[in-house]
TORVO-140243 format. One record per atom (N, C-alpha, C): residue number from 1; residue in three letters; x negated, y negated, z. Coordinates in steps of 0.2 Angstrom, whole numbers, plus 5000, padded with zeros to 4 digits. Atoms other than C-alpha are relative to their C-alpha. Layout:
BEGIN
SITE   num   residu     px     py     pz
SITE   NUM      ala      X      Y      Z
...
END
This chain:
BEGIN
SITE   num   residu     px     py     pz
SITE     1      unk   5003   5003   4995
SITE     1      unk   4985   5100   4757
SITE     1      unk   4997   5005   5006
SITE     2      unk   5003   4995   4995
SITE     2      unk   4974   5108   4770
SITE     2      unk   5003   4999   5009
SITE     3      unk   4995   4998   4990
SITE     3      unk   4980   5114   4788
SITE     3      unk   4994   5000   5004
SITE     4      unk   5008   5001   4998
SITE     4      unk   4965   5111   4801
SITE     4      unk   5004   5004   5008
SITE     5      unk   5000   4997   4993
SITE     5      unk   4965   5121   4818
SITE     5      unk   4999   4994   5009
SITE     6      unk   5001   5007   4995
SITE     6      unk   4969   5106   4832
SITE     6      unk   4998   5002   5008
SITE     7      unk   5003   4999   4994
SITE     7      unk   4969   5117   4848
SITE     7      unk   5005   5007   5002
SITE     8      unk   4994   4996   5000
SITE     8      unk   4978   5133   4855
SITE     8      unk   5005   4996   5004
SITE     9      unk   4996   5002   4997
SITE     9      unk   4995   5129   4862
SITE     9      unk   4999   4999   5005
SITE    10      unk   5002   5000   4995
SITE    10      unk   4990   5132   4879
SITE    10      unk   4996   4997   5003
SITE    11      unk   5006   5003   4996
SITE    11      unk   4976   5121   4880
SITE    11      unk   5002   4994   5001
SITE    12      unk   4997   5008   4997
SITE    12      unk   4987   5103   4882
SITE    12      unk   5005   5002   5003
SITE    13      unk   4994   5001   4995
SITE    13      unk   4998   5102   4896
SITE    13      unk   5006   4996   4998
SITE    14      unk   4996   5003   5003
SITE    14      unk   5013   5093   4893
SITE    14      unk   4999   4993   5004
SITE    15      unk   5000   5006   4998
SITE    15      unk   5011   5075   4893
SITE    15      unk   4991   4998   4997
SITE    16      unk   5007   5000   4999
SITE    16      unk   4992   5077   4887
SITE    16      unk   4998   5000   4992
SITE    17      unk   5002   5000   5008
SITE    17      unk   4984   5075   4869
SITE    17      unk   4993   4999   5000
SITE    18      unk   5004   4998   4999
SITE    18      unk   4970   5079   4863
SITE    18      unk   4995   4999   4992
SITE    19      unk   5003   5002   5005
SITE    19      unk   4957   5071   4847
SITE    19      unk   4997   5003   4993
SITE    20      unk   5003   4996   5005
SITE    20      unk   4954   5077   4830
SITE    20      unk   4993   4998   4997
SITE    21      unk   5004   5005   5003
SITE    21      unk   4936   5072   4825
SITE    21      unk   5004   5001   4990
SITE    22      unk   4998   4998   5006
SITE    22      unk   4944   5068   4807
SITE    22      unk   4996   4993   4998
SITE    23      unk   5001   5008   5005
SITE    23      unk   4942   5052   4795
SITE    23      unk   5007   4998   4998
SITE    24      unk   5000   5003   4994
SITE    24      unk   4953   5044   4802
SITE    24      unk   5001   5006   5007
SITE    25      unk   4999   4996   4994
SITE    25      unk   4953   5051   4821
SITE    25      unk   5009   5001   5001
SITE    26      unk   4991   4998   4997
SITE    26      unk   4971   5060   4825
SITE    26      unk   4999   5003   5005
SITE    27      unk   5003   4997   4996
SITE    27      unk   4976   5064   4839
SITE    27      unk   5008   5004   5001
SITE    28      unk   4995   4993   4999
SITE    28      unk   4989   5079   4844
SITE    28      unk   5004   5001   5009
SITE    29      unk   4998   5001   4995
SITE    29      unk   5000   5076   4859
SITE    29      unk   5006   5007   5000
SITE    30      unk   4993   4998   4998
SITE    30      unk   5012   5088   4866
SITE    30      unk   5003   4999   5007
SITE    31      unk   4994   5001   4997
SITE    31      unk   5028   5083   4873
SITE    31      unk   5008   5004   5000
SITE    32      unk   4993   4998   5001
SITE    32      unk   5042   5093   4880
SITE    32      unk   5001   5008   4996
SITE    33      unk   5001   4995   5005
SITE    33      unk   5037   5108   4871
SITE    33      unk   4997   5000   4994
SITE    34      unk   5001   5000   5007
SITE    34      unk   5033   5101   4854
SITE    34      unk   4993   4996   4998
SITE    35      unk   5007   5004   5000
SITE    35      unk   5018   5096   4846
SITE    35      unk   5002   4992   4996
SITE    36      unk   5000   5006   5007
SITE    36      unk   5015   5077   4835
SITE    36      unk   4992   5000   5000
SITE    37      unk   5006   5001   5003
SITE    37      unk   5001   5072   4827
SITE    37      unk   5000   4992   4998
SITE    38      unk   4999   5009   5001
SITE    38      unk   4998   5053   4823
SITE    38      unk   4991   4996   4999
SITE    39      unk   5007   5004   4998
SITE    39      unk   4982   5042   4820
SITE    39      unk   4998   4999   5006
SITE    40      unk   5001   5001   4995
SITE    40      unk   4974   5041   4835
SITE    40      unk   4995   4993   5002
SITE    41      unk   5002   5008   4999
SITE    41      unk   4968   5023   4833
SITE    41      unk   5007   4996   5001
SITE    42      unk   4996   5005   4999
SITE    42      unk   4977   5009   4839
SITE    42      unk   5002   4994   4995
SITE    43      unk   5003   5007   5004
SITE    43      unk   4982   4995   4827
SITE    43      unk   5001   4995   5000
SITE    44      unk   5000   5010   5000
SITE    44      unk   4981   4981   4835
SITE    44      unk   4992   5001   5003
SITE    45      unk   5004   5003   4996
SITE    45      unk   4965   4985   4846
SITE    45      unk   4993   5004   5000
SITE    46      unk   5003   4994   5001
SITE    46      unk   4955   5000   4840
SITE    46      unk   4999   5006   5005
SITE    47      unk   5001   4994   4993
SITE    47      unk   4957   5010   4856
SITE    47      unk   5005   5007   4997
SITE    48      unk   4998   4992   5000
SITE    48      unk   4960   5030   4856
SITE    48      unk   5004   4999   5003
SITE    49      unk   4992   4999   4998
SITE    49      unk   4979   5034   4859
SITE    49      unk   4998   5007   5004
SITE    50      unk   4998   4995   4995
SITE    50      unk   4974   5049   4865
SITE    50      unk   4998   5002   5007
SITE    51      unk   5001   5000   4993
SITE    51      unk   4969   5042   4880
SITE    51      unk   5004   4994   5003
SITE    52      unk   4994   5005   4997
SITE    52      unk   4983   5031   4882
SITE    52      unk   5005   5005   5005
SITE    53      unk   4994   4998   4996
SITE    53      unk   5000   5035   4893
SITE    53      unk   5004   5002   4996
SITE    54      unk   4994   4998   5003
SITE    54      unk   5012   5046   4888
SITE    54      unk   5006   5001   5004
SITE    55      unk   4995   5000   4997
SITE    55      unk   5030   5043   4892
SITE    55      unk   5006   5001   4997
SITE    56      unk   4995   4995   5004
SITE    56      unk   5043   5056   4884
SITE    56      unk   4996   4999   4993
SITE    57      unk   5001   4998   5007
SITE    57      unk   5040   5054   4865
SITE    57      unk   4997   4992   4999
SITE    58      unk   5005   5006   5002
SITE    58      unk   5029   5036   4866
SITE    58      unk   4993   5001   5000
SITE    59      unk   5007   5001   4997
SITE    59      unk   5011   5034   4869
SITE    59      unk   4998   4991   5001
SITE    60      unk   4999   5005   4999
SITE    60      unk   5007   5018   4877
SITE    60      unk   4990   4997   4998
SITE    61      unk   5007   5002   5003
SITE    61      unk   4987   5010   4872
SITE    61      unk   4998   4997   5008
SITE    62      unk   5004   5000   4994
SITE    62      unk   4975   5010   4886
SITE    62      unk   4999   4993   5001
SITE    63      unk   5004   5006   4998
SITE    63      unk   4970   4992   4882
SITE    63      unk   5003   4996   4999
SITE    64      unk   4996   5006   5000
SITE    64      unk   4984   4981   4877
SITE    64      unk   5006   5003   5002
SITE    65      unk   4995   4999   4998
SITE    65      unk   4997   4990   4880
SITE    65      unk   5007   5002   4995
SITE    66      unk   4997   4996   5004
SITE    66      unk   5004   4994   4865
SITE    66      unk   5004   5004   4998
SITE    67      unk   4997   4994   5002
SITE    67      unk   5018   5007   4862
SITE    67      unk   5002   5001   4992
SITE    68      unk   4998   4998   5006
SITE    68      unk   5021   5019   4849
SITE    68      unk   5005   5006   5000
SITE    69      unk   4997   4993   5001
SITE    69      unk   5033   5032   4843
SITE    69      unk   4996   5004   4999
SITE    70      unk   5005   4993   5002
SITE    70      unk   5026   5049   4844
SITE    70      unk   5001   5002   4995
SITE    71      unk   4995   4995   5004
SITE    71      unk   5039   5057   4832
SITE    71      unk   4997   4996   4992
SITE    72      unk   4998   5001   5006
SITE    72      unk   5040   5043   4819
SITE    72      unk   4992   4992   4998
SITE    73      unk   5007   5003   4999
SITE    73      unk   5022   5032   4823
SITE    73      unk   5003   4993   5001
SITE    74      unk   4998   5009   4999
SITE    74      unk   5033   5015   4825
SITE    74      unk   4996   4997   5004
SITE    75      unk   5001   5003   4993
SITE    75      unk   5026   5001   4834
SITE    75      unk   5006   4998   5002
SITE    76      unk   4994   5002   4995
SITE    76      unk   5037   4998   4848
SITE    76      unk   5002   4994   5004
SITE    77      unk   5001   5008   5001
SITE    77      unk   5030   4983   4854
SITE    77      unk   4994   4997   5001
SITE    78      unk   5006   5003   5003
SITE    78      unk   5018   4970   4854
SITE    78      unk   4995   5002   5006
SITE    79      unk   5001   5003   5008
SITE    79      unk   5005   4966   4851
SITE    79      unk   4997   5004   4995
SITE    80      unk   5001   4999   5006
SITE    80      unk   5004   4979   4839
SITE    80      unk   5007   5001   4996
SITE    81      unk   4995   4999   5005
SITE    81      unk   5015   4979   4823
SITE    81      unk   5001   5003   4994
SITE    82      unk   5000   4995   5002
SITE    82      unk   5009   4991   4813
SITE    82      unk   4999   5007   4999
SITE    83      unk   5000   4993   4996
SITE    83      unk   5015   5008   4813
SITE    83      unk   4992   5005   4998
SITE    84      unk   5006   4995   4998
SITE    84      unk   5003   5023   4815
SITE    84      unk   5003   5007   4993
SITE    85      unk   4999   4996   5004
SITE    85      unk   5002   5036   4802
SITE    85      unk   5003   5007   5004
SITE    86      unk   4998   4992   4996
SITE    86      unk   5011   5053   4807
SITE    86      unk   4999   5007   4996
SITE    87      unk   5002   4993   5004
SITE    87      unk   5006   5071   4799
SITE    87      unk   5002   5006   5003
SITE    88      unk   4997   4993   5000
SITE    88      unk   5015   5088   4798
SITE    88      unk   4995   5004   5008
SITE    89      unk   5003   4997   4997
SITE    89      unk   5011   5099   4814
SITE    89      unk   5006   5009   5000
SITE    90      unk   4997   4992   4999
SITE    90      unk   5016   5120   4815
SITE    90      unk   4997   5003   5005
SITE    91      unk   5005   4994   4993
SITE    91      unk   5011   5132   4828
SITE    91      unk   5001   5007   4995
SITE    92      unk   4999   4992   5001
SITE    92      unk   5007   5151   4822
SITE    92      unk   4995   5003   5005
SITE    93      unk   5002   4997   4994
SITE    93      unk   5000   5161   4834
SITE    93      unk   4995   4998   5005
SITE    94      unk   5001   5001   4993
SITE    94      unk   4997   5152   4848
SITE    94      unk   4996   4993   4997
SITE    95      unk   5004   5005   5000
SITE    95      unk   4988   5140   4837
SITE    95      unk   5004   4994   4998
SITE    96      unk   4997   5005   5001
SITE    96      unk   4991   5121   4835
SITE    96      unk   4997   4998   4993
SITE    97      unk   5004   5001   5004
SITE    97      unk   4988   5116   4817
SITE    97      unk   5004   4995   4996
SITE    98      unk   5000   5006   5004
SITE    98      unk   4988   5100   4806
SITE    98      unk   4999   4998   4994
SITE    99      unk   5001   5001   5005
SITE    99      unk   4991   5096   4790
SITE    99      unk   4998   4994   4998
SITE   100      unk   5005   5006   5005
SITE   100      unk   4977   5084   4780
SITE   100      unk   5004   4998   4994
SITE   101      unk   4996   5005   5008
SITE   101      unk   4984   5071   4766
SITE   101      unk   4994   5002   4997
SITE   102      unk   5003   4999   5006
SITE   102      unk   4977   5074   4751
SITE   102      unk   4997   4995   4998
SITE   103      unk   5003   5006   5000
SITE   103      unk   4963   5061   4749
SITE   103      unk   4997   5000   4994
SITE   104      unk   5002   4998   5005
SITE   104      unk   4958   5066   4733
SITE   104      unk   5000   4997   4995
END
């Protein structure tokens, strides 16, 4: 599966995330030091996560209000209750990088 270049380390603050144009949109949040990666649609409302509230390892949805796990994509609570996809992230020098499922 392919590894895609999401951003260098140093370009998300902590608490800040930042969109992949992909199919679907991911988006790549770092917290705490560590990177996640996750769908970056909502799926209860279609809105972008990675303009939502980040608080420790959730993200909360701009428009309903939604919480998800960053780590494992649960929804946390309502009104959405289907989890979020999550996908492998690595750092090599300096960069942030995200591994693509194999849609083949």
């Amino acid at each position: 599966m392919p590894w895609i270049r999401a951003c260098s380390a140093g370009e998300l603050d902590d608490g800040d995330a930042v969109q992949l144009p992909t199919t679907p949109p991911i988006a790549v949040f770092h917290v705490d030091g560590a990177f996640y990666a996750l769908d970056d649609t909502c799926t209860h409302g279609q809105s972008s996560l990675s303009d939502g509230y980040v608080d420790g390892t959730q993200v909360e949805c701009a428009w309903h209000f939604a919480k998800f796990d960053l780590k494992s994509g649960a929804a946390l609570t309502p009104p959405a209750n289907v989890p979020l996809c999550t996908y492998q992230v690595r750092v090599e020098s300096d960069e942030v990088l995200v591994e693509l499922p194999d849609r083949g």
